[in-house]
C-alpha positions in Angstrom: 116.4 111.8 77.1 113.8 110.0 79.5 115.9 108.5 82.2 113.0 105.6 82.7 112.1 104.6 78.7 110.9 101.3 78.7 110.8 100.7 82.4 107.9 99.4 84.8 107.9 100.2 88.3 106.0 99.8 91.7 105.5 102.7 93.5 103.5 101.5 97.0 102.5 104.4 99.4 101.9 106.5 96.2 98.4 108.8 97.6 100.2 111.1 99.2 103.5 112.8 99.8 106.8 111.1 98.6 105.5 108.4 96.6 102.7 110.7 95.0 105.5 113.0 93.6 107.6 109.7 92.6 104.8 108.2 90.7 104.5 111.9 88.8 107.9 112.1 88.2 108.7 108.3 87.4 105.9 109.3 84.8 107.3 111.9 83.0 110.6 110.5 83.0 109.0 108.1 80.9 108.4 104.8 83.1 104.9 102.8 82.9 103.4 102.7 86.9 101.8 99.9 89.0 100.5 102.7 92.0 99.8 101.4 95.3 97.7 102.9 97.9 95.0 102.3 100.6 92.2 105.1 99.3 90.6 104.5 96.0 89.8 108.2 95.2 93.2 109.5 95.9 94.5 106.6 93.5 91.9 107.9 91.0 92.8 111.4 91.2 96.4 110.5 90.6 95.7 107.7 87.6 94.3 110.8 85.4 97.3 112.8 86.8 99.0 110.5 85.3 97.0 109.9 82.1 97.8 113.3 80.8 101.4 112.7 80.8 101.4 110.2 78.6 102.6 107.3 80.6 101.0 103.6 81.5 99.3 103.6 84.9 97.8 100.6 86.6 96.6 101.4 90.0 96.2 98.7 93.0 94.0 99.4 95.7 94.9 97.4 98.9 97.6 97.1 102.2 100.7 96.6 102.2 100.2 94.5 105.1 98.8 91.7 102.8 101.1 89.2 101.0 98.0 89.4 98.3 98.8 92.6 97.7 102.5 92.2 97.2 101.7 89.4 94.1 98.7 91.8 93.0 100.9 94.7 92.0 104.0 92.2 90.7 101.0 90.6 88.3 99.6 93.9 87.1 103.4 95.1 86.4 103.8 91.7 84.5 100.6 91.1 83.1 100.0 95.0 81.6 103.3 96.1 80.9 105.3 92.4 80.2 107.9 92.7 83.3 109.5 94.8 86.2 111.8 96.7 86.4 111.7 98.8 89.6 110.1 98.7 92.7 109.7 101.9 95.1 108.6 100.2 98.6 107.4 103.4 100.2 104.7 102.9 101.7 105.5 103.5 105.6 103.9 105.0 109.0 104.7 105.5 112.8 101.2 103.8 113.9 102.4 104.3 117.7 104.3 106.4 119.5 105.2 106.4 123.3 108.3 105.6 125.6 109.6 101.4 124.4 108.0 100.1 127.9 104.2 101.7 127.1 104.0 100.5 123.8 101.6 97.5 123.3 102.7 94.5 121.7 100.2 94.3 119.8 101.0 98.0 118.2 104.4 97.6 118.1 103.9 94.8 115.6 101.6 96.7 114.0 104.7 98.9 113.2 106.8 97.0 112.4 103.6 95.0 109.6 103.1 98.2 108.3 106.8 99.9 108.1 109.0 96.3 107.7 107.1 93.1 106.8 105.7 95.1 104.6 108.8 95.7 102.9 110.2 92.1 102.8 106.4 91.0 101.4 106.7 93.5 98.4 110.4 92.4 97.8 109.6 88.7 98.2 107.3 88.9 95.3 109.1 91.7 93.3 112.4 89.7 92.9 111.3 87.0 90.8 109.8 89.6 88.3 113.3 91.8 88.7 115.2 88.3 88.0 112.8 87.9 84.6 114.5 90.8 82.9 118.7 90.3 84.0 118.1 92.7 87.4 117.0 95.6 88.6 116.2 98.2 91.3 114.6 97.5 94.9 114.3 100.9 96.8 112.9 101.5 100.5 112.0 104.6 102.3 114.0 104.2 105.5 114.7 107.3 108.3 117.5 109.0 110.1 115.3 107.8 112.8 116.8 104.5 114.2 119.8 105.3 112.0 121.8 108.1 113.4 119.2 109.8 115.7 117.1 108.7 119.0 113.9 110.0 119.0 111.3 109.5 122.2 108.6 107.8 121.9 109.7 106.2 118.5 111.1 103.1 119.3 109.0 100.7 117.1 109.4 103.0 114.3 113.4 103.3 114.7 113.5 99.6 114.9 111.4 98.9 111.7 113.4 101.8 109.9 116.7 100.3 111.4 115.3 96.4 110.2 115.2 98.1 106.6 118.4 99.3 105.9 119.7 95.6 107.5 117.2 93.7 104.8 118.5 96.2 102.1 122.1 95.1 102.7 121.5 91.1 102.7 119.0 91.6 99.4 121.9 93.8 98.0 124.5 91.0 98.2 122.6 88.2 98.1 121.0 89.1 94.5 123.7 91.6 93.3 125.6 89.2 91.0 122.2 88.7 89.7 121.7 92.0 88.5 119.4 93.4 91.0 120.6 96.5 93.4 118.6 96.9 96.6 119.3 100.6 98.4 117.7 102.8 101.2 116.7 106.3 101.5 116.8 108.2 104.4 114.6 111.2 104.7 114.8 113.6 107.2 112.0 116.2 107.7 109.4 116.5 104.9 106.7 118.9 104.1 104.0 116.5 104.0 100.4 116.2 105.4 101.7 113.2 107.7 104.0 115.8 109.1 103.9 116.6 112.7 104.5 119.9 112.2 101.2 120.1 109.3 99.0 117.9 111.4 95.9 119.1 112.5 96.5 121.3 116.0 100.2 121.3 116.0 101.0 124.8 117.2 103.6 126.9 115.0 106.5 126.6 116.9 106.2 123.3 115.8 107.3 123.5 112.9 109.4 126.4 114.1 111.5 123.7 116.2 111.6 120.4 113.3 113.0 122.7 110.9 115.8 124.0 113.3 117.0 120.3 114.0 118.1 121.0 110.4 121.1 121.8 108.9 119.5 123.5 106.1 116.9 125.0 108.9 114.1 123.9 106.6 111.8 121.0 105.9 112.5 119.1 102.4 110.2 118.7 100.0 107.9 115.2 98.7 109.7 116.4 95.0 113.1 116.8 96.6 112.4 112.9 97.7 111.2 112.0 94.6 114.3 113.4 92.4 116.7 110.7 94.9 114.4 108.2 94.0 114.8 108.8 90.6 118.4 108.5 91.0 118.5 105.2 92.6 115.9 103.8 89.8 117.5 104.6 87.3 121.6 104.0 85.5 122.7 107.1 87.0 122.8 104.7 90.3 124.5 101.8 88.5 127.4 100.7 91.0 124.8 101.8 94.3 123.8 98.7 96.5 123.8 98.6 99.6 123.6 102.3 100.7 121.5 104.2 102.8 121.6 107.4 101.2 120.6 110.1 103.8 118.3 112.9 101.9 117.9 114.3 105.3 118.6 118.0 105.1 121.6 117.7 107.4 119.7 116.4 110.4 121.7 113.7 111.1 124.8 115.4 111.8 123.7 119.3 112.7 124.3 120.0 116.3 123.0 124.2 115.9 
């Protein structure tokens, strides 16, 4: 049995890496998509992925960034497939990094739009549509980072990460009784273009190094991601709220 019959979710971030493999798997798990991204062909490309599994697909072009957005995507989820249900707010980047006192103000907000605001702007539309049908799930890609590790020259993404697991917890027991459950997830190191160890130039002890910081001494994988999702969206995650659930490969506690 489909664990996501009869559901509608938002996946935002959905072009690449962790929501990409969500959005596939939310689809064959049986769930009818509102996909969010910034680049029209990669949303293409994924809408006839999509297509030939069977499942609803409404795709959004836009930013995160914009509250327009936010009520864009809630409408399409209403307006093509009567309701939400769940609401994936991936959609996250480190736009800066350098030690706290170099970082511009003006780009650490821009962290903290694109990786925070962001998140409260998707939720602030989503819950209404959530509260339509008894309750549902909210879930947000947080980090380790900002959570149980340091990092130099991250200190506008740890904060924004940090801010999300502290807005998961209030939306968790302010709308709880209401039927809607709010949780985090908290990658560590994934195999993904945005990578540091795949971007462009990154030498191969790179990668080398990341994966060692690792309990498991390897990167995880976008699908890996995807299956925790899956778990918080769906029943199987019925009495989670409030968690941030580290899928983090063991970074957050290996000291080898």
């Amino acid at each position: 049995m489909s664990r996501l019959n009869n559901k509608t979710a938002i996946i935002t971030g959905a072009t690449s890496g962790i929501g990409e493999a969500a959005a596939l798997l939310f689809a064959r798990e049986g769930a009818c998509l509102v996909i969010s991204g910034r680049r029209q062909d990669k949303l293409d490309d994924l809408v006839k992925r999509i297509d030939n599994l069977g499942a609803g697909v409404v795709a959004i072009a836009g930013d995160v960034r914009d509250e327009s957005h936010a009520r864009d995507c809630v409408r399409a989820a209403v307006n093509q497939f009567g309701g939400l249900d769940i609401a994936f707010n991936n959609a996250g980047a480190a736009t800066v990094m350098a030690p706290a006192a170099e970082i511009a103000p003006a780009d650490w907000q821009a962290t903290l739009d694109t990786c925070l605001t962001s998140a409260y702007l998707g939720a602030r539309h989503q819950i209404p549509a959530l509260l339509e049908r008894g309750g549902g799930s909210l879930i947000f890609t947080s980090s380790f980072v900002g959570n149980t590790v340091g990092f130099p020259g991250m200190a506008a993404y740890a904060a924004a990460k940090a801010g999300l697991i502290g807005l998961v917890q209030t939306l968790a027991v302010e709308y709880g009784a209401k039927g809607i459950r709010a949780n985090a997830l908290l990658p560590g190191g994934i195999d993904t273009p945005s990578n540091a160890a795949n971007l462009p130039g990154a030498a191969p002890e790179t990668r080398d190094f990341i994966e060692s910081l690792h309990a498991l001494k390897r990167l995880g994988t976008a699908e890996e991601l995807a299956e925790a999702a899956l778990f918080l969206a769906s029943d199987a995650s019925r009495f989670m709220t409030g968690s941030a659930m580290r899928v983090d490969g063991g970074v957050s506690i290996s000291r080898t």
